[in-house]
N, C-alpha and C positions, 0 to 999 in steps of 0.2 A: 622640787624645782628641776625643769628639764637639764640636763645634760647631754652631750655625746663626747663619743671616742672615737679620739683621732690615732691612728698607727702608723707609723712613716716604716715600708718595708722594703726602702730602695730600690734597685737596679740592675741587670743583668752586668753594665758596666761596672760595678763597683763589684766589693767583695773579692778582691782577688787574691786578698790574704787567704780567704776559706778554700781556696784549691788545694786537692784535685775535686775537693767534694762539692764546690759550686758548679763542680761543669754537668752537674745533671740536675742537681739541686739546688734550689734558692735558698740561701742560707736560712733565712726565713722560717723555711717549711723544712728543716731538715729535721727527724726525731729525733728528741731524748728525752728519753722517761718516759715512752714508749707515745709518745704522739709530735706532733709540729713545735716546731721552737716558739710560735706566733700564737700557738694555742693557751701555753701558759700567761699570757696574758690576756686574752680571751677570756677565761677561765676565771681570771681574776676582777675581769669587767663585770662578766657574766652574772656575778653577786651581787651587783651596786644598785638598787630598784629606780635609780633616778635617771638611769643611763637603758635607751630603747636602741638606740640605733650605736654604728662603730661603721667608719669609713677606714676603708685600709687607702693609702696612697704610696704609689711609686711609678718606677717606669719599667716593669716590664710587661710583657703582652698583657691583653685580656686573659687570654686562655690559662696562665699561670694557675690562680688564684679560683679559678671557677668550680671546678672539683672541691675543695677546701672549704669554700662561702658554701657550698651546698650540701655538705658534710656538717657542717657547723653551726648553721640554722636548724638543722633536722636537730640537732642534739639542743641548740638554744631559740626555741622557737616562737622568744618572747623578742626576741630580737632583731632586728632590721640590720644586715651588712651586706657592704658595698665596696667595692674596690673603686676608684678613681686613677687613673691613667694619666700620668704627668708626659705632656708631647714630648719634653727631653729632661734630661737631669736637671731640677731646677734649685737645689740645695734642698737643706732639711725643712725649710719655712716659705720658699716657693711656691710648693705644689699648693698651701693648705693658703697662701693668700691669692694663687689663681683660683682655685676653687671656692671663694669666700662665700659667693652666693649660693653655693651647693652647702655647702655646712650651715649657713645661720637660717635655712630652711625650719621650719616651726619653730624660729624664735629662741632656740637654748640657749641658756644664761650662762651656763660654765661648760669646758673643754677640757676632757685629758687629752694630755697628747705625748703618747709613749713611742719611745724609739722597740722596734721589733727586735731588736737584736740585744739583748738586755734580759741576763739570768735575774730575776729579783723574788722575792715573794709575794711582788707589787701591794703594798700596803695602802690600797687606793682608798677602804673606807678611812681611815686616820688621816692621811691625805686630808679629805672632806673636810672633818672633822677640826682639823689643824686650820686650813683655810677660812673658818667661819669663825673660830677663835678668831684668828690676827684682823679679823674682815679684810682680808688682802686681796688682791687685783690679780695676783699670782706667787706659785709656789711651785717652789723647784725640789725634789725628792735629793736630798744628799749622801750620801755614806764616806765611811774615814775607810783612807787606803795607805799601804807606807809612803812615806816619806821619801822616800828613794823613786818611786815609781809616778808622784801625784803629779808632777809634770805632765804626764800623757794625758790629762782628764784638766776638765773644768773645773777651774779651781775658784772658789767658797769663801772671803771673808764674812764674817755676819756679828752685827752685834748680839749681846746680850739678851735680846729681845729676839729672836732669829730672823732681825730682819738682814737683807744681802746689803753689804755696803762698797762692794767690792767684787767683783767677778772677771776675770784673765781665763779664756779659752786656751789651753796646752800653755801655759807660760815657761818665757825662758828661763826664769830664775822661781825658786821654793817661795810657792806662795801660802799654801795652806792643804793639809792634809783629806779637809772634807772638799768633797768633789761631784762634779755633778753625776746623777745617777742615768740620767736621760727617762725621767718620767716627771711631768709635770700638770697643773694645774690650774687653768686661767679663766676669767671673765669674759667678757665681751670685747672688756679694753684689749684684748689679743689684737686684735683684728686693726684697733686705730696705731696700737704699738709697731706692728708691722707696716702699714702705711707709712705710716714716717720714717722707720726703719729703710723703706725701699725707697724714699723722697730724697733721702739724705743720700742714698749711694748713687741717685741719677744724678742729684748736687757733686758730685764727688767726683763721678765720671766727667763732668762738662768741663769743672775744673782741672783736671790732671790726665796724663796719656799710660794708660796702664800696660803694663806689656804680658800682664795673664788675661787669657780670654776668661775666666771664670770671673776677676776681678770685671773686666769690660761688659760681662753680660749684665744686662739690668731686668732679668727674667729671675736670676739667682740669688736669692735670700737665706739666709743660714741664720737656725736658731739660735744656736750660740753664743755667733759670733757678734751679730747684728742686734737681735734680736734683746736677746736677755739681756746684753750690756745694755742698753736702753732704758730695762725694768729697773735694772740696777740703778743708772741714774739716776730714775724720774723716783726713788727709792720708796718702789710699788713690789718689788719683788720679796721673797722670805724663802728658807730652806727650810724645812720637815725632814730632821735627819734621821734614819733609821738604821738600826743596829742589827737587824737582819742578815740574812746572805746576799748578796749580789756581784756580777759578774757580768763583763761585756764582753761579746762576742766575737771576736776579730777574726785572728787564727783557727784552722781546720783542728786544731790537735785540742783547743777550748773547748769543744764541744764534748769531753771525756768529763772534765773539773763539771761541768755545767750538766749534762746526765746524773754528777754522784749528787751534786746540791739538791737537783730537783727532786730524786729518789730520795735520799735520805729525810726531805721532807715531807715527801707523801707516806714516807712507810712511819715516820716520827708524828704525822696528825691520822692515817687509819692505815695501819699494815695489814690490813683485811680489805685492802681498797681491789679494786680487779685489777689483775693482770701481776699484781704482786705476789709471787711465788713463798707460800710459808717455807719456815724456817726448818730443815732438817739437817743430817748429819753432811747431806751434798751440798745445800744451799744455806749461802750465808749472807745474809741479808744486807742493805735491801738489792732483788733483783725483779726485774719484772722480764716475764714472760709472756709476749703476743698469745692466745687462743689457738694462733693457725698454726704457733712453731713447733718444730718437733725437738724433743731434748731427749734422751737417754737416760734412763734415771738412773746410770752410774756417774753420770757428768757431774762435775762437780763445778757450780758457779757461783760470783762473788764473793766479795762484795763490789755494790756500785755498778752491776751488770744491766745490759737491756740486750732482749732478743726480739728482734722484728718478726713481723709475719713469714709463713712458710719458709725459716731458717729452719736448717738441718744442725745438729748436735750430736756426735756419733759418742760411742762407748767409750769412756774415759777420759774424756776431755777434760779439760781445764779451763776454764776465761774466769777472767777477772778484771774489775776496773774498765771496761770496754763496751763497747757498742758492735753490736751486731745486726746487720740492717739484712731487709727482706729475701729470701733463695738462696741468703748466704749460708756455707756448709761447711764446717768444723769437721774432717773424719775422724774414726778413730783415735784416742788416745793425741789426739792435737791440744796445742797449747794457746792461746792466746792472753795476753797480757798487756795492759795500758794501751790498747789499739784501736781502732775504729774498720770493720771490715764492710764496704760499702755494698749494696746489691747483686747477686749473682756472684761474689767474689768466694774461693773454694780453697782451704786450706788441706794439703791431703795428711794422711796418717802419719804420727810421728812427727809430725812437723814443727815449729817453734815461731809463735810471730809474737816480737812482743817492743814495746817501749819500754822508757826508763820511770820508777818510780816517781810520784812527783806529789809534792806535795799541794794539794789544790786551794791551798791559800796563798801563793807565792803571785799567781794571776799573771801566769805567761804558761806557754806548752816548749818553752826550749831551756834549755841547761849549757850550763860551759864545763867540758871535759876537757881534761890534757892539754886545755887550750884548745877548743875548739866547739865552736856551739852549733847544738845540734836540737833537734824536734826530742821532744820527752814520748811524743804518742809515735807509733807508728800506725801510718793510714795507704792501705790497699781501697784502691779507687773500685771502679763497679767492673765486676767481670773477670777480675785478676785470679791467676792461677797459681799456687804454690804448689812445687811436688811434693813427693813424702821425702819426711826424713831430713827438710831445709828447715833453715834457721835463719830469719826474719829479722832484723833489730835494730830500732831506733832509724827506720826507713819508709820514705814515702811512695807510694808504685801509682803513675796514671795507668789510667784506664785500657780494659782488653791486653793487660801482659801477662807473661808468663815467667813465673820466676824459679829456675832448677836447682840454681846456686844457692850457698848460702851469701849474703848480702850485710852490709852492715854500715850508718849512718852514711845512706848515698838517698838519692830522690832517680827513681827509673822512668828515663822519659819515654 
């Protein structure tokens, strides 16, 4: 039975938590684990034989995304993908009911439709699988997170039977631990669910004088909010909870916890996969190293490491826990630690950059010290210079600086 994939990969407006690292890249497409963030689920489409085509939708240029679709097709060439262009931000369920005619093009009977910004192991055949048990209309991917934290996320009652009887987008008060994962799985009925969904908030509009333009646009449909409560309702929705890894993406310093997940996954299903560095007295698993990069083979790296293309690794270095993205250059006997070093960025000899441990099931990148909270990762934006012999820590640097001092829990503008 046909299906496609639907990808909702935002906006050059949004994402302003991932700074400094969105000001070059879209959160999106940023690597870990040494390719796109938007790849790992790709990847995980890419396996499902019922699914030929995958629309990406958001709003930033065409040009973003065109490099990428055609990198991507060349690798899955069984594949049809497209990007579609939303004229302005139209919520997470907008773009995909202005586009409606564009999607139910040859007829497909069922929809994924995955948030891009979402560490998972996306468990889409079970998914499937789950769906055709319940014969459900739609199914929403859940995972349990603390109690303390479940506020921020979708929150999940469901009976017995996992069907949703209950669903509160961020509620003010402890609703329920299982939360929404932001990957989902619908019918046809998507599309009438949404209609109404948008009927109801033009009713809503005529009746009341709203004082948020987001509230007043009636271009703007949010999955969530709108949407899902709906399914919940009309009590056509069910959750598929899975005991997996998973992680949402927000913050620039996430993108460290979300590189070890995916690593440690690929080196725990083939540690002979490429780019995965065997295990020696220097390397401690898992790391992956680019083809193009240069390392030193007295370097000693990880665990939880990625090295980008044409990165430099001088003699006796150290990284760990970190991300090191392309031209970027480690000299001599440098340190890196819990940090993220963005393109072109050159840390010189002797030097020290590092964040604070962190345990990457806590599902945030800041800590509170002394009374004071601060970022767990340190992140050097693109092009940033460290001299030798500086020490780095638990600090964020924008882009094209130069840093001689030592520095310590400040953001260099």
């Amino acid at each position: 039975m046909s299906t496609k994939a639907l990808i909702l990969v935002g906006g050059g407006t949004r994402g302003t938590r991932f700074r400094p690292i969105s000001l070059d890249t879209p959160k999106v497409l940023f690597p870990v684990a040494g390719k796109p963030m938007l790849s790992h689920a790709i990847d995980a489409v890419a396996t499902l034989p019922s699914v030929k085509e995958i629309i990406l939708f958001g709003f930033y240029e065409e040009y973003v995304f065109r490099d990428f679709i055609h990198d991507t097709v060349r690798q899955y060439p069984h594949l049809s993908i497209k990007y579609l262009r939303e004229y302005k931000a139209m919520g997470t369920a907008g773009g995909l009911y202005h586009f409606r005619d564009e999607i139910l093009k040859g007829s497909p009977q069922h929809f994924y439709v995955i948030h891009a910004d979402v560490c998972s192991s996306f468990p889409l055949k079970e998914l499937a699988t789950f769906f055709e048990e319940k014969k459900a209309k739609a199914v929403i991917l859940g995972t349990r997170v603390p109690a303390k934290i479940a506020n921020n996320f979708g929150a999940i009652v469901a009976d017995e039977d996992q069907k949703v009887v209950h669903y509160v987008e961020k509620p003010e008060s402890h609703i329920s631990t299982l939360i929404n994962a932001g990957v989902y799985l619908f019918d046809k009925s998507f599309f009438q669910v949404m209609k109404e969904a948008r009927q109801k908030k033009v009713q809503d509009a005529n009746d009341h004088v709203y004082f948020s333009e987001d509230q007043n646009d009636q271009d703007i449909l949010r999955l969530e909010q709108d949407v899902l409560v709906k399914f919940a309702e009309r009590e056509e929705l069910y959750v598929y909870e899975t005991k997996d890894f998973w992680r949402q993406v927000k913050e620039a310093g996430s993108a460290v916890a979300v590189n070890s997940l995916y690593l440690q996954q690929l080196f725990q299903s083939n540690p002979k996969a490429p780019g995965l560095a065997a295990p020696s007295a220097n390397i401690v698993p898992p790391v992956f190293i680019d083809p193009l990069a240069e390392v030193d083979v007295s370097a000693k790296l990880g665990p939880d490491v990625s090295i980008g293309p044409h990165a430099k690794i001088g003699k006796g270095a150290r990284i760990k826990d970190s991300i090191i993205l392309e031209h970027a250059q480690v000299k001599d006997n440098g340190v890196v630690l819990h940090s993220i070093l963005c393109s072109g960025t050159k840390v010189g000899q002797w030097s020290r950059v590092e964040g604070s441990p962190n345990n990457h099931n806590t599902y945030t990148a800041t800590t509170e010290k002394d009374g004071v909270r601060m970022q767990t990762v340190s992140i050097l934006a693109t092009n940033v210079s460290v001299a030798d012999e500086v020490h780095v820590q638990n600090t964020i640097v924008l882009p094209h600086k130069e840093i001689k001092n030592d520095v310590k829990n400040e953001v260099i503008m």
